[in-house]
Backbone as CSV, one residue per row, in Angstrom:
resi,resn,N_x,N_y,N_z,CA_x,CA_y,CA_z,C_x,C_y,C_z
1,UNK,0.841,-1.176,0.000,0.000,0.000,0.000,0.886,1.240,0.000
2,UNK,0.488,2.037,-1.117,1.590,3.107,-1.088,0.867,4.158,-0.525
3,UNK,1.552,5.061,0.540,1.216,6.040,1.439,2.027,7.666,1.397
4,UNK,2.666,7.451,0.893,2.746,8.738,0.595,3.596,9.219,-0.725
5,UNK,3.289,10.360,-1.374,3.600,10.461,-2.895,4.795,11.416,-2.901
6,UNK,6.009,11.738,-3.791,6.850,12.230,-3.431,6.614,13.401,-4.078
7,UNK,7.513,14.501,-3.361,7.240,16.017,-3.265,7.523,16.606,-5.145
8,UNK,8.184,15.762,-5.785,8.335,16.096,-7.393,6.991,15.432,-8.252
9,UNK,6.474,14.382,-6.972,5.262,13.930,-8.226,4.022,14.743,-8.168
10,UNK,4.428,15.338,-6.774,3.147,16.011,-6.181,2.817,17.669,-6.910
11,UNK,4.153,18.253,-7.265,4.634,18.982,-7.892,4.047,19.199,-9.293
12,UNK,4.456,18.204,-10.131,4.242,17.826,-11.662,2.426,17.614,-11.768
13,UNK,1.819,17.193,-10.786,0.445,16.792,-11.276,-0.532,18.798,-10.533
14,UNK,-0.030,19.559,-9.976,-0.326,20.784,-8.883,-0.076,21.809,-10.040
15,UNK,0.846,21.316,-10.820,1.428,22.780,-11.648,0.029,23.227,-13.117
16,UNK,-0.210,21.643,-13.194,-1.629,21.545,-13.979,-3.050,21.766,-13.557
17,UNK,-3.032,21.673,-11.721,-4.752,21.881,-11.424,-5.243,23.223,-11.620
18,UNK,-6.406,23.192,-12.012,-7.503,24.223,-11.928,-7.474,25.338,-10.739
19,UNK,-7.232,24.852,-9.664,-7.227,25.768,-8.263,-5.747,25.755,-7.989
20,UNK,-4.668,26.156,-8.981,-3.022,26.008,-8.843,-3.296,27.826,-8.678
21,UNK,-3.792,28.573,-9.091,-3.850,29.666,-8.732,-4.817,30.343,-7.851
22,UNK,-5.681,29.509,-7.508,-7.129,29.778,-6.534,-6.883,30.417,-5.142
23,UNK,-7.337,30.805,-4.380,-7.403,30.896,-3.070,-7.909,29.849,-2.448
24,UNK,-7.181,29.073,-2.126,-7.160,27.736,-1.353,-8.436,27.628,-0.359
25,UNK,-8.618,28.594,0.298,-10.040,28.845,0.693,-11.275,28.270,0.555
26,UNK,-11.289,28.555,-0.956,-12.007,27.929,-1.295,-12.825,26.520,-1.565
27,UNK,-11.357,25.492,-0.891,-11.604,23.872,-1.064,-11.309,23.774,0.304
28,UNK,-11.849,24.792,1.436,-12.112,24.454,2.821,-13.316,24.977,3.181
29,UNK,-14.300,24.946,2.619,-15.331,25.699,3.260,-15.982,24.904,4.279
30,UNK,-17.138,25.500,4.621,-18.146,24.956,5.602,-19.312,24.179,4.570
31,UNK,-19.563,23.221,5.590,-20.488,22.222,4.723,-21.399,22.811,4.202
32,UNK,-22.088,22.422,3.159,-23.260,22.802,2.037,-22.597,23.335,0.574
33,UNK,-23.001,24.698,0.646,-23.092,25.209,-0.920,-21.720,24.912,-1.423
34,UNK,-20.781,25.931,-0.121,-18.723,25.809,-0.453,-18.746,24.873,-0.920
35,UNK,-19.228,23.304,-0.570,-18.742,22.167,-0.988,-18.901,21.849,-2.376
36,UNK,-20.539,22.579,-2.845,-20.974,22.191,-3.927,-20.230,23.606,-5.019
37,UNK,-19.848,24.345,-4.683,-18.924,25.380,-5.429,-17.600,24.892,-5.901
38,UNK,-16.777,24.241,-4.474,-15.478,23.724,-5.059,-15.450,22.428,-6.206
39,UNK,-16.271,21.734,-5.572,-16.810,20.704,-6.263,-17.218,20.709,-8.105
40,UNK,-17.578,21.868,-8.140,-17.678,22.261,-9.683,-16.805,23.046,-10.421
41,UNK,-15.513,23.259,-9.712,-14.555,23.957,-9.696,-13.693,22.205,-10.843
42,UNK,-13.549,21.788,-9.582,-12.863,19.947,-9.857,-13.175,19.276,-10.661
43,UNK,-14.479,19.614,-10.897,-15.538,18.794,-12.116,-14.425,18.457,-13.701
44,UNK,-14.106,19.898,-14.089,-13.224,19.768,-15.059,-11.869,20.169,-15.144
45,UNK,-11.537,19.911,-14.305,-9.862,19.855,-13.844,-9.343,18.370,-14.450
46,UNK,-8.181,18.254,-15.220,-7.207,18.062,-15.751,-6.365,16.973,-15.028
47,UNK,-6.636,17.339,-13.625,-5.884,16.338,-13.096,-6.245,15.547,-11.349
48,UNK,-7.600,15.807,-12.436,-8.235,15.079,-11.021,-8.344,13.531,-10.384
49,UNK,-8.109,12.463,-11.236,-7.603,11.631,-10.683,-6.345,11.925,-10.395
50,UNK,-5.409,12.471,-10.422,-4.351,12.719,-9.684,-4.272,13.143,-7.992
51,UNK,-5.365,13.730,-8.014,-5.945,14.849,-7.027,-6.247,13.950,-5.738
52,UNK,-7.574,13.184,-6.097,-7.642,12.176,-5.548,-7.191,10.856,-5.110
53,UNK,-5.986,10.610,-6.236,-5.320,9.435,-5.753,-4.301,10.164,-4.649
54,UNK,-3.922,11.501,-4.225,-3.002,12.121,-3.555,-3.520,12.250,-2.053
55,UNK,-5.263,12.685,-2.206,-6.129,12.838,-1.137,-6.151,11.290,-0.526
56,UNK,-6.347,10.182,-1.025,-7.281,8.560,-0.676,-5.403,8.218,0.179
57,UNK,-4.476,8.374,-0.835,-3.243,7.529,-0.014,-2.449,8.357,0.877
58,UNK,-3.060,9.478,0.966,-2.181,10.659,2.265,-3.195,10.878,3.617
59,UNK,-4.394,10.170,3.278,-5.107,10.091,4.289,-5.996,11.742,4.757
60,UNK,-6.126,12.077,3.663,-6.856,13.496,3.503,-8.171,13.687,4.510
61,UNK,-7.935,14.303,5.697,-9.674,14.233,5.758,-10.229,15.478,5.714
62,UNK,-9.523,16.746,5.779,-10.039,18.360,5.789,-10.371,18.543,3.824
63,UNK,-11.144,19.388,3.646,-11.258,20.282,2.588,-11.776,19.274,1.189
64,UNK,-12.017,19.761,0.287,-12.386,19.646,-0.880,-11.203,18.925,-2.058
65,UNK,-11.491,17.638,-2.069,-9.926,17.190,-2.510,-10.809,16.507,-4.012
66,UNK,-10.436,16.822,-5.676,-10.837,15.781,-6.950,-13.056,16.559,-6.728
67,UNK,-13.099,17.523,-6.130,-14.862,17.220,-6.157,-15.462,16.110,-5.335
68,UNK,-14.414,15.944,-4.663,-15.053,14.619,-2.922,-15.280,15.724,-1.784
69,UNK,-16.243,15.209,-1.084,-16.633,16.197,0.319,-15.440,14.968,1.491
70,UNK,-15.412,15.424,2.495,-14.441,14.773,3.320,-15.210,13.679,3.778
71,UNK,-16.796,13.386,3.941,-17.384,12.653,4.115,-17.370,11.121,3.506
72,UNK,-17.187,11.706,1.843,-16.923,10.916,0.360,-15.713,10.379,0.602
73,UNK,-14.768,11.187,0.578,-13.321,10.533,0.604,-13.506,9.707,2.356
74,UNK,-13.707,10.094,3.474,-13.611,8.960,4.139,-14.097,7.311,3.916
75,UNK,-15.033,7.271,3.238,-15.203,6.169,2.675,-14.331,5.147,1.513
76,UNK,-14.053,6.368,0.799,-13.130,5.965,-0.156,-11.523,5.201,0.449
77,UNK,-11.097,6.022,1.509,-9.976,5.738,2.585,-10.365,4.638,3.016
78,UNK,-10.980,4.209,3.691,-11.430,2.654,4.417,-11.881,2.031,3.366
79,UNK,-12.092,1.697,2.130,-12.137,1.017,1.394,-11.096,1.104,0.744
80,UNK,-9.765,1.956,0.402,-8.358,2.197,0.445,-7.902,1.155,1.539
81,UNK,-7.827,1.056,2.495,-7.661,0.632,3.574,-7.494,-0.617,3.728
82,UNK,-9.080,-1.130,3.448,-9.116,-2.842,3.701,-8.883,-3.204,2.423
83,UNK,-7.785,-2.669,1.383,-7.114,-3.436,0.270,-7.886,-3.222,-1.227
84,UNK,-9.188,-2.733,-1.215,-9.246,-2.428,-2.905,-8.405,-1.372,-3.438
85,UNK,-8.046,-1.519,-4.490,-6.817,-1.190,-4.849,-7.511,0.478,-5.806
86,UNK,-6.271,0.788,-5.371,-6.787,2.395,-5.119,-7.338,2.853,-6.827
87,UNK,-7.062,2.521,-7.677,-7.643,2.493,-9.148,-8.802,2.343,-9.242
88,UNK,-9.334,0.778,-8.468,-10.205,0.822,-8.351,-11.540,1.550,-7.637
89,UNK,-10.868,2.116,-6.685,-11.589,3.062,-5.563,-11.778,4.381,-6.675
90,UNK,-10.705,4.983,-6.967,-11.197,5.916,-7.622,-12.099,5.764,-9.255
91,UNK,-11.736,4.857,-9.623,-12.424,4.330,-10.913,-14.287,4.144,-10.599
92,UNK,-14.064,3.818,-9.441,-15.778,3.791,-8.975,-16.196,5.040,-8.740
93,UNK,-15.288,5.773,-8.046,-15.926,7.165,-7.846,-16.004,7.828,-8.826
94,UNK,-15.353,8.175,-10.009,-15.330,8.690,-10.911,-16.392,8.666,-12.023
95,UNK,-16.523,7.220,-12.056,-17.765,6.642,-12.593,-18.987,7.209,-12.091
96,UNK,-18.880,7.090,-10.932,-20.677,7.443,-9.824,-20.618,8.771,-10.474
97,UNK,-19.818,9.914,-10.276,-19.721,10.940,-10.144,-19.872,11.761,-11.737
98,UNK,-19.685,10.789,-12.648,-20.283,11.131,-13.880,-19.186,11.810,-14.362
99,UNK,-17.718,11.409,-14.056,-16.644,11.774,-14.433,-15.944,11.355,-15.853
């Protein structure tokens, strides 16, 4: 299980996101609308399975990580967790999510 991603890969996939110039702010809000704002922010970002495979294996639980609420990604993490393999975790979400 790989757990943490190194600071050049993390780099190379950040220099491409959508919110690389944002006020970060913005993918911490308070539950409801913020969520559904950042969330459509991520929708068409470039490198959002990246995003999320960074959030599921670093153990993300604050803020707005790929258009997941922290609620979403905790699930995704414990099913990270007990061994489906993280492709697959995000391949489902992506799917649900109409990605």
């Amino acid at each position: 299980m790989k757990t943490l991603i190194e600071e050049s890969e993390i780099s190379t996939w950040r220099k491409r996101a959508t919110c690389r110039d944002m006020d970060l702010s913005i993918f911490f809000p308070e539950e409801g609308e913020g969520v559904k704002f950042a969330a459509k922010i991520c929708k068409e970002c470039p490198v959002r399975r990246d995003c999320l495979s960074f959030a599921i294996t670093n153990n993300e639980e604050y803020g707005v990580w790929a258009g997941t609420s922290e609620r979403g990604r905790k699930q995704m993490i414990r099913q990270y967790k007990k061994g489906t393999p993280l492709e697959e975790v995000i391949r489902v979400h992506l799917r649900f999510d109409g990605a």
